[in-house]
N, C-alpha and C positions, 0 to 999 in steps of 0.2 A: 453313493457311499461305498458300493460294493470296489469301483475302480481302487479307490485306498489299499485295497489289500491284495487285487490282481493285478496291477499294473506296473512297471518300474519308476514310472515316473506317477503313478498314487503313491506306491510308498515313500516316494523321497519328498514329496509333498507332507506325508503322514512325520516323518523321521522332522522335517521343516516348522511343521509345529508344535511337533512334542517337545522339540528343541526350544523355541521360542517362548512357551511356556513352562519349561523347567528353568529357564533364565527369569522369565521372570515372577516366578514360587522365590526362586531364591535370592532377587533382588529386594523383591517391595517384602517376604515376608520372614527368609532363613535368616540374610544378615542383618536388621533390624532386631530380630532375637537375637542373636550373638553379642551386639553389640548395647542395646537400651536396655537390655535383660538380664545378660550375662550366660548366655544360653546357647550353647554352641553345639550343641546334639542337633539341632535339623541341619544346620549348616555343610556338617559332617555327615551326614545321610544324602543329600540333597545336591552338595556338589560333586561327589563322585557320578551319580545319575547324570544329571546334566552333562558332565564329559563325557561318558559314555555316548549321549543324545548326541552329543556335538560331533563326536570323530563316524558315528554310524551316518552324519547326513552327511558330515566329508566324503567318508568313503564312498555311500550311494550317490550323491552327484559325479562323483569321477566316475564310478560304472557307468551309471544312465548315461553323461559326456561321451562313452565308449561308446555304447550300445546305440544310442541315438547319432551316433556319427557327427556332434554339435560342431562345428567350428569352435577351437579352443579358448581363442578370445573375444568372441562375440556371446557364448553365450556361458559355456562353465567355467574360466575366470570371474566372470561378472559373479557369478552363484557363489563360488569359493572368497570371493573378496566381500560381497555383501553380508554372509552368515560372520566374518569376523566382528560385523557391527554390531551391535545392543539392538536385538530386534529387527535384525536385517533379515532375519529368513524370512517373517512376515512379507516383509517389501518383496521378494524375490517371488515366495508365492501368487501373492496379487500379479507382481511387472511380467512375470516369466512364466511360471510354470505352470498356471491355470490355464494358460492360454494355449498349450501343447497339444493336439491332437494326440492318443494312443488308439493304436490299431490292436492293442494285444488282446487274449480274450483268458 
C-alpha cells in the first residue's frame, strides 16, 4: 500500500483508479439523478472532479513514459489510448502497470 504514494508509477496506478471510479460515481449514480430526478447538483460537483482525475492521470503517465524511458508506442500510447475508454484505466492497471517493477524507495 505504502508504494501508492512513494512510487511514480503507485501513484499513476492511485490517479488510475481514482479515475476510474469517479467515472463511474458519476455514470451509474451523478447522471441518473440529473436525469430520473431532475437533480443536477452532483453531476455539477462530480464532473469537474473526475476531469481533474482524468487530465492528472494524463499528465502522470506522460511523466512516468519519461521517467521510465517506456517505448512510446509499446507501452504509454497504449495507457494514453485505453484511459479514453469507459473504464479503461482499470484494464491498463491489471494489463500494464501492476506488472512494473519500481526500484524507487
Amino acid at each position: 500500500m505504502k508504494e501508492y504514494f512513494t512510487t511514480t508509477i503507485g501513484r499513476l496506478r492511485l490517479f488510475a483508479f481514482l479515475e476510474g471510479i469517479s467515472l463511474i460515481a458519476l455514470i451509474f449514480i451523478a447522471v441518473p439523478l440529473k436525469y430520473y430526478y431532475d437533480s443536477p447538483s452532483l453531476t455539477k460537483n462530480l464532473g469537474p472532479i473526475h476531469g481533474a482525475l482524468f487530465l492528472l492521470f494524463v499528465f502522470n503517465a506522460l511523466r512516468v513514459g519519461v521517467e521510465q524511458q517506456w517505448k512510446f508506442k509499446e507501452t504509454t500510447l497504449k495507457i494514453l489510448i485505453a484511459c479514453l475508454i469507459p473504464f479503461g484505466t482499470f484494464y491498463i492497471d491489471y494489463k500494464i502497470l501492476r506488472k512494473i517493477k519500481t526500484d524507487e524507495k
